[in-house]
FIKOL-585414 format. One record per residue: z, y negated, x of N, C-alpha, C, O in turn; residue number from 1; residue in one letter. Coordinates in nm, 4 decimals, decimal comma, padded with zeros to 6 digits, always signed. Each point is the difference from the previous one (the first is absolute). Example, Ala and Ser with C-alpha at 12.3 -4.5 7.8 and 13.67 -1.06 7.14 Angstrom:
% residues 2
((+00,7800; +00,5690; +01,3190); (+00,0000; -00,1190; -00,0890); (+00,0000; -00,1200; +00,0900); (+00,0665; +00,0019; +00,1036); 1; 'a')
((-00,1385; -00,1069; -00,1386); (+00,0060; -00,1190; +00,0820); (+00,0730; -00,1090; -00,0770); (+00,0169; -00,1108; +00,0509); 2; 's')
% end
This chain:
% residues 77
((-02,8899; +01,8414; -06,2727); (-00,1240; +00,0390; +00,0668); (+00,0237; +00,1257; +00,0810); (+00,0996; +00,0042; +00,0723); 1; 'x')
((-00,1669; +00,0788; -00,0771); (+00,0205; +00,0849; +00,1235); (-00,0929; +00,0150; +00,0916); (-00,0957; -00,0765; -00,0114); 2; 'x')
((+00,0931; +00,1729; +00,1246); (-00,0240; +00,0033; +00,1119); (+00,0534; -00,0701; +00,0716); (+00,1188; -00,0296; -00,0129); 3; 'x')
((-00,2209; -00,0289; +00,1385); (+00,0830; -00,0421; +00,1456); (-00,0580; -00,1358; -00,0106); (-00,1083; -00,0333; -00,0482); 4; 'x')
((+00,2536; -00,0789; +00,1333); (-00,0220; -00,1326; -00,0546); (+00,0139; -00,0460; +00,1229); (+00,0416; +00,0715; +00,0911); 5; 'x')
((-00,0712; -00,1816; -00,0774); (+00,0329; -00,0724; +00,1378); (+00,0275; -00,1761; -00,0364); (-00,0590; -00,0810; -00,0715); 6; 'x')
((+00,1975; +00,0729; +00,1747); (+00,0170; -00,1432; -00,0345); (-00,0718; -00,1049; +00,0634); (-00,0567; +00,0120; +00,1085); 7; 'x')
((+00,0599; -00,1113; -00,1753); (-00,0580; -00,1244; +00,0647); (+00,0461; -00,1470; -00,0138); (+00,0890; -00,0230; -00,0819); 8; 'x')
((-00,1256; -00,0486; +00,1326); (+00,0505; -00,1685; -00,0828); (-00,1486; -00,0614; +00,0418); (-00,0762; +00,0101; +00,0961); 9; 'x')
((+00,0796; -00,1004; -00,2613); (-00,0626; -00,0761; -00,0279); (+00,0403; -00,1145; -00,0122); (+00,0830; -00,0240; -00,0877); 10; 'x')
((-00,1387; -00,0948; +00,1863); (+00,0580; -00,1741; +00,0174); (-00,0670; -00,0695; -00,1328); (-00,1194; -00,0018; -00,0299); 11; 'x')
((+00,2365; -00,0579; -00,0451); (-00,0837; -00,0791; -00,1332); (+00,0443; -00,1093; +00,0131); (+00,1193; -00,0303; +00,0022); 12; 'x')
((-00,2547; -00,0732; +00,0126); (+00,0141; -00,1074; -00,0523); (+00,1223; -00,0466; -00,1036); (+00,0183; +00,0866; -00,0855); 13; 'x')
((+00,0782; -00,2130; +00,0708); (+00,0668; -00,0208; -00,1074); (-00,0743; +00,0052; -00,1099); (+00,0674; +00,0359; -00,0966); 14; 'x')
((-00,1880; -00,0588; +00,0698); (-00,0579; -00,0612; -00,1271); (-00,0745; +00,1933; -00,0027); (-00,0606; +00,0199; -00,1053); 15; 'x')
((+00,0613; +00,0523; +00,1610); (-00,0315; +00,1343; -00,0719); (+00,1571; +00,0989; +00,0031); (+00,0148; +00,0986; -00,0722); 16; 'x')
((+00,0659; -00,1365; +00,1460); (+00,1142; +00,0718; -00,0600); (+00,0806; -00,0702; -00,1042); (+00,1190; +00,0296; +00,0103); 17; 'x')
((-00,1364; -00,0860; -00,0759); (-00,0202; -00,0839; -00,1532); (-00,0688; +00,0596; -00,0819); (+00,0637; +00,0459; -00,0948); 18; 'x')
((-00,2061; -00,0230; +00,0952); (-00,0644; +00,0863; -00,0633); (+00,0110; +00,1090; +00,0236); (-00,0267; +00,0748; -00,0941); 19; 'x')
((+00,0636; -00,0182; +00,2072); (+00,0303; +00,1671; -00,0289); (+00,1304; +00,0787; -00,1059); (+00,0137; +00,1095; -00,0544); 20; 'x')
((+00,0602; -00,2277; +00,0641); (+00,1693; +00,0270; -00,0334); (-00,0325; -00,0587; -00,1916); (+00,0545; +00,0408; -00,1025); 21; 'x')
((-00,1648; -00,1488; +00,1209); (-00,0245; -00,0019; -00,1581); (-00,0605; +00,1197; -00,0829); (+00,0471; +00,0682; -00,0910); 22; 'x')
((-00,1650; -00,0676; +00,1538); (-00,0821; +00,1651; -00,0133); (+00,0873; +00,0772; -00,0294); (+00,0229; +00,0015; -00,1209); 23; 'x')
((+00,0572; +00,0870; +00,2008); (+00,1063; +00,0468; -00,0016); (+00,1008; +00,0285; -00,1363); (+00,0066; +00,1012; -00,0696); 24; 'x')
((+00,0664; -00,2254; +00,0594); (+00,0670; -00,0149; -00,1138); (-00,1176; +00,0048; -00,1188); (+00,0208; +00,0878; -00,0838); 25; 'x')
((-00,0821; -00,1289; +00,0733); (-00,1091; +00,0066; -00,1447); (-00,0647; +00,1239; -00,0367); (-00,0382; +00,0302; -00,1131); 26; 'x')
((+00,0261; +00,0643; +00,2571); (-00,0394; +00,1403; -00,0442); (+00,0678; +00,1075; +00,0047); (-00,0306; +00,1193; +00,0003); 27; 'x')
((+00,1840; -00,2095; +00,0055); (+00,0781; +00,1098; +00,0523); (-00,0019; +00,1070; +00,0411); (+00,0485; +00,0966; -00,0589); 28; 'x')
((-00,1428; -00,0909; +00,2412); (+00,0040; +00,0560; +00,0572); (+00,0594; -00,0281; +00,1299); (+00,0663; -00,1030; +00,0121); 29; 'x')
((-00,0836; +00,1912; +00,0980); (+00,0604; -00,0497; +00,1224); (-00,0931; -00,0905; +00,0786); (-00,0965; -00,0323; -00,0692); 30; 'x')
((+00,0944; -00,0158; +00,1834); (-00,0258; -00,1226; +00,0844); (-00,0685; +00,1179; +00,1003); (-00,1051; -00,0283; +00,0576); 31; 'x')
((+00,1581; +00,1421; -00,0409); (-00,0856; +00,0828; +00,0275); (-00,1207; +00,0548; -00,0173); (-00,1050; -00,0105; +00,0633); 32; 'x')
((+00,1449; +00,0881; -00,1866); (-00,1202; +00,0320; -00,0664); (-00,0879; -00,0274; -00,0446); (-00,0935; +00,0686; -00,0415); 33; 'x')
((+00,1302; -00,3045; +00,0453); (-00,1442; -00,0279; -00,0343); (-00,1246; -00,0752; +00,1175); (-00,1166; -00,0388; -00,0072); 34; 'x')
((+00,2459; +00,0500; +00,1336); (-00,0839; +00,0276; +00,1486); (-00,0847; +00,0712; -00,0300); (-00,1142; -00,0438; -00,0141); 35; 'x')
((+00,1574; +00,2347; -00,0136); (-00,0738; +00,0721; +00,0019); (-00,1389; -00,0119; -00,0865); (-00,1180; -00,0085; +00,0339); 36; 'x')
((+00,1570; +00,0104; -00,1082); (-00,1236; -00,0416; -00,1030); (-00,0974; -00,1332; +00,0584); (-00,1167; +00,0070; -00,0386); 37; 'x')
((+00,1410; -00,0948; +00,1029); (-00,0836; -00,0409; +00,0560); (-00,0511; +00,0317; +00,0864); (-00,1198; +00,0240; -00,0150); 38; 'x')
((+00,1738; -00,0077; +00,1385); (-00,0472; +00,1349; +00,1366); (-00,1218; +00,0794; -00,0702); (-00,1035; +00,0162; +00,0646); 39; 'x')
((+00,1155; +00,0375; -00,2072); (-00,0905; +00,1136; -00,0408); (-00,1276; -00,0411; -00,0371); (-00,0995; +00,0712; +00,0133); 40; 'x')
((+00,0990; -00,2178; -00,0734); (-00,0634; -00,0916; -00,0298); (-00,1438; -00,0278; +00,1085); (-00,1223; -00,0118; -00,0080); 41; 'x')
((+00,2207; +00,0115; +00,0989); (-00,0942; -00,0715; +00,1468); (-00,0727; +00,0813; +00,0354); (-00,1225; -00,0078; +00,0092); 42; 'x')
((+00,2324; +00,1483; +00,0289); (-00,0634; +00,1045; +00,0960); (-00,1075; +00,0462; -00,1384); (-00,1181; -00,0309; +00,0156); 43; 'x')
((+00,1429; +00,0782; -00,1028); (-00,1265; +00,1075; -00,0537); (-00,1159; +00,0293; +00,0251); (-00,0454; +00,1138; +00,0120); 44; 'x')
((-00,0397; -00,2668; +00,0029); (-00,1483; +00,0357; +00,0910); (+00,0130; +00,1043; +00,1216); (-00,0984; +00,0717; +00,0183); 45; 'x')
((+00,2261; -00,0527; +00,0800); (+00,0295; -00,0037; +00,1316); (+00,0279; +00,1741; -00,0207); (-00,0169; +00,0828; +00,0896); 46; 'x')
((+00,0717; -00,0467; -00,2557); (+00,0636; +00,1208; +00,0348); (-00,0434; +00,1519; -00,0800); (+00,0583; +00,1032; -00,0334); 47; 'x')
((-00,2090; -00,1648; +00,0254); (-00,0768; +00,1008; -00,0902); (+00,0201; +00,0390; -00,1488); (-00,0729; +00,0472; -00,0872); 48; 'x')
((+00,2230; -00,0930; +00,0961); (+00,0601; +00,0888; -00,1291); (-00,0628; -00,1140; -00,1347); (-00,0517; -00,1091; +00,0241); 49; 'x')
((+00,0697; +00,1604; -00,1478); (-00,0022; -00,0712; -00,1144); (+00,0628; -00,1658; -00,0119); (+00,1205; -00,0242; +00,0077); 50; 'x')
((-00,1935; -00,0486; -00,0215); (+00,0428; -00,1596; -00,0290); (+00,1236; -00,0129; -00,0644); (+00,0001; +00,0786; -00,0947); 51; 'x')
((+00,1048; -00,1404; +00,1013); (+00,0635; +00,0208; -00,0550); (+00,0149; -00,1244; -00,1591); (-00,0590; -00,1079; +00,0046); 52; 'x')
((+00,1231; +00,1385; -00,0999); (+00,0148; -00,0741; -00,0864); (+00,0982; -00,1070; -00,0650); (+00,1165; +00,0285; +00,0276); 53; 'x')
((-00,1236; -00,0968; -00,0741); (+00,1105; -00,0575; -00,0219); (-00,0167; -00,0238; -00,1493); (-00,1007; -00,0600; -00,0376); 54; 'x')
((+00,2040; +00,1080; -00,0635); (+00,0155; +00,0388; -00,1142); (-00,1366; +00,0546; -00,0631); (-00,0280; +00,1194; +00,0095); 55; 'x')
((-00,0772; -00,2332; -00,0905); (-00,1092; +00,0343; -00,0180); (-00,1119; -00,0788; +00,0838); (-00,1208; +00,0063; -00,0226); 56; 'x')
((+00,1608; -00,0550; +00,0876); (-00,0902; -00,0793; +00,0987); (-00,0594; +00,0934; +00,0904); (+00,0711; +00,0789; +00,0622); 57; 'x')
((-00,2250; -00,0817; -00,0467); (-00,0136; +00,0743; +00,1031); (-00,1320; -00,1248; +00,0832); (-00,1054; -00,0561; -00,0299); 58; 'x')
((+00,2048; +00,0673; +00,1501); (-00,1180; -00,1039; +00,0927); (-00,0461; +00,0378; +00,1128); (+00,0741; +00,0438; +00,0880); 59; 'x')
((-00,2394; -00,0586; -00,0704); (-00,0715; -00,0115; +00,1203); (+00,0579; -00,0307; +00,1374); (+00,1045; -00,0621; +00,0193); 60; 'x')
((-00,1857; +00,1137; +00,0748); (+00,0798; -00,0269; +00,1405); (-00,0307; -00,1632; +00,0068); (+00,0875; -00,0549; +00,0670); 61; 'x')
((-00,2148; -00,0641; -00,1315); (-00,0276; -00,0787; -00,0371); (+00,1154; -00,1160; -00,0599); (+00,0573; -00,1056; +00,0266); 62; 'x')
((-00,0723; +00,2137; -00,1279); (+00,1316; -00,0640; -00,0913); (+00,1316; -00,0120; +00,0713); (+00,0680; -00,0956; -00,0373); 63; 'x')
((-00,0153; +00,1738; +00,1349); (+00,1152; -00,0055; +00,0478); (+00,0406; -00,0641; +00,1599); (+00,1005; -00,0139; +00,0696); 64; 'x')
((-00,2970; -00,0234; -00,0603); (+00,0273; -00,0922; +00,1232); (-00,0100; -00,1401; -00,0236); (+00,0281; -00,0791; +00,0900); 65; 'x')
((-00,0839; +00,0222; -00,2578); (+00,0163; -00,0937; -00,0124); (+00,1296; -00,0267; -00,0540); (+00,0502; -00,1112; +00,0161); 66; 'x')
((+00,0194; +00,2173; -00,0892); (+00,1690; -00,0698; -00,0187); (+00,0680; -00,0078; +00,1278); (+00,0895; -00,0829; +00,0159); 67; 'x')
((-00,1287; +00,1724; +00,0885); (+00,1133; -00,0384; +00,1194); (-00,0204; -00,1023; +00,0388); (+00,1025; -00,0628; +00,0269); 68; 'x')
((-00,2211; -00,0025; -00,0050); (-00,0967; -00,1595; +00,0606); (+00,0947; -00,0701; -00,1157); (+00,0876; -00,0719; +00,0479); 69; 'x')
((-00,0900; +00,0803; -00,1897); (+00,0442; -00,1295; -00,0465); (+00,1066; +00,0021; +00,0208); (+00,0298; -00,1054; +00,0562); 70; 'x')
((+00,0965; +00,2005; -00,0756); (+00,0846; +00,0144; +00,0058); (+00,1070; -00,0425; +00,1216); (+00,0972; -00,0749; -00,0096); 71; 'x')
((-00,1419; +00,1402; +00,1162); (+00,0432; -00,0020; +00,1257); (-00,0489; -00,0665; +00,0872); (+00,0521; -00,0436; +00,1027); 72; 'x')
((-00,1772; +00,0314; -00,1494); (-00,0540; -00,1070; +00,1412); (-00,0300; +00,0991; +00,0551); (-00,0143; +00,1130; -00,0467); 73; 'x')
((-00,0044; -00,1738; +00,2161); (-00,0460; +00,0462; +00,1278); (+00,0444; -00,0297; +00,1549); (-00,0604; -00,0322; +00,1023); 74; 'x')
((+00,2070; +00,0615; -00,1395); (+00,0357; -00,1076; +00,1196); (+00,0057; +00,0385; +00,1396); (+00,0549; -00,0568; +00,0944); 75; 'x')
((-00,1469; +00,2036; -00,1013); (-00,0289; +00,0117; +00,1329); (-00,1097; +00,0019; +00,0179); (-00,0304; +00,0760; +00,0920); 76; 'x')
((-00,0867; -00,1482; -00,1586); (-00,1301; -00,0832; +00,0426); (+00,0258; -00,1385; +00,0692); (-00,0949; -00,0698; +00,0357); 77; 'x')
% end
Protein backbone atom coordinates (compact mmCIF):
# COMPACT_ATOMS: atom_id res chain seq x y z
CA UNK A 1 0.00 0.00 0.00
CA UNK A 2 1.37 3.28 -0.12
CA UNK A 3 1.10 6.48 1.45
CA UNK A 4 0.80 7.28 5.20
CA UNK A 5 -0.48 4.56 7.64
CA UNK A 6 -1.26 4.62 11.13
CA UNK A 7 -1.24 1.85 13.67
CA UNK A 8 -3.90 0.55 15.67
CA UNK A 9 -5.30 -2.58 17.62
CA UNK A 10 -8.32 -4.15 17.17
CA UNK A 11 -9.87 -6.44 20.37
CA UNK A 12 -11.40 -9.77 18.75
CA UNK A 13 -13.65 -11.74 20.15
CA UNK A 14 -12.26 -15.63 20.16
CA UNK A 15 -15.03 -16.69 17.88
CA UNK A 16 -14.01 -13.67 15.24
CA UNK A 17 -10.29 -14.17 15.51
CA UNK A 18 -11.16 -17.73 14.24
CA UNK A 19 -12.83 -16.31 11.46
CA UNK A 20 -10.45 -13.75 10.66
CA UNK A 21 -7.35 -16.20 10.64
CA UNK A 22 -9.85 -18.64 8.54
CA UNK A 23 -10.75 -15.82 6.03
CA UNK A 24 -7.30 -15.26 5.92
CA UNK A 25 -5.92 -18.60 5.08
CA UNK A 26 -8.75 -19.25 2.35
CA UNK A 27 -7.97 -15.96 0.56
CA UNK A 28 -4.71 -15.99 1.10
CA UNK A 29 -4.50 -12.76 2.15
CA UNK A 30 -3.31 -10.93 5.21
CA UNK A 31 -5.45 -10.48 8.56
CA UNK A 32 -4.70 -7.06 7.70
CA UNK A 33 -5.79 -6.37 4.64
CA UNK A 34 -8.96 -7.95 5.17
CA UNK A 35 -9.56 -5.48 8.28
CA UNK A 36 -8.97 -3.08 5.69
CA UNK A 37 -11.35 -4.08 3.33
CA UNK A 38 -13.87 -4.09 5.81
CA UNK A 39 -13.13 -0.57 7.42
CA UNK A 40 -13.84 0.39 3.54
CA UNK A 41 -16.95 -1.45 3.61
CA UNK A 42 -18.42 0.58 6.55
CA UNK A 43 -16.94 3.91 6.01
CA UNK A 44 -17.97 4.45 2.15
CA UNK A 45 -21.35 6.14 2.80
CA UNK A 46 -19.05 8.36 5.34
CA UNK A 47 -16.26 9.04 2.66
CA UNK A 48 -17.81 10.38 -0.49
CA UNK A 49 -15.59 8.32 -2.50
CA UNK A 50 -16.90 5.36 -4.82
CA UNK A 51 -18.60 2.21 -2.95
CA UNK A 52 -16.39 -0.07 -2.81
CA UNK A 53 -16.63 -3.67 -4.34
CA UNK A 54 -16.10 -6.90 -3.59
CA UNK A 55 -15.15 -9.12 -6.57
CA UNK A 56 -18.43 -8.79 -8.59
CA UNK A 57 -20.69 -7.99 -5.89
CA UNK A 58 -21.72 -4.65 -5.72
CA UNK A 59 -23.89 -3.67 -2.54
CA UNK A 60 -26.12 -0.87 -1.34
CA UNK A 61 -25.41 1.11 1.78
CA UNK A 62 -28.85 -1.10 2.58
CA UNK A 63 -27.35 -4.10 1.56
CA UNK A 64 -24.30 -3.65 3.69
CA UNK A 65 -26.17 -2.63 6.76
CA UNK A 66 -28.15 -5.61 6.65
CA UNK A 67 -25.00 -7.99 6.37
CA UNK A 68 -23.32 -6.16 9.26
CA UNK A 69 -26.88 -6.62 11.45
CA UNK A 70 -26.83 -10.33 10.46
CA UNK A 71 -23.52 -10.89 10.69
CA UNK A 72 -22.26 -9.04 13.64
CA UNK A 73 -25.03 -8.22 15.54
CA UNK A 74 -25.20 -5.11 17.62
CA UNK A 75 -23.59 -5.35 20.67
CA UNK A 76 -23.46 -1.93 21.38
CA UNK A 77 -27.32 -1.48 21.29
Amino acid sequence: MEGMHRRTTVLLRPEEDQALRAASRAEGRSQSELIRRGIAIVTAPYRGARRPRVGWLKLSRREIAAILRDSLGDPDA
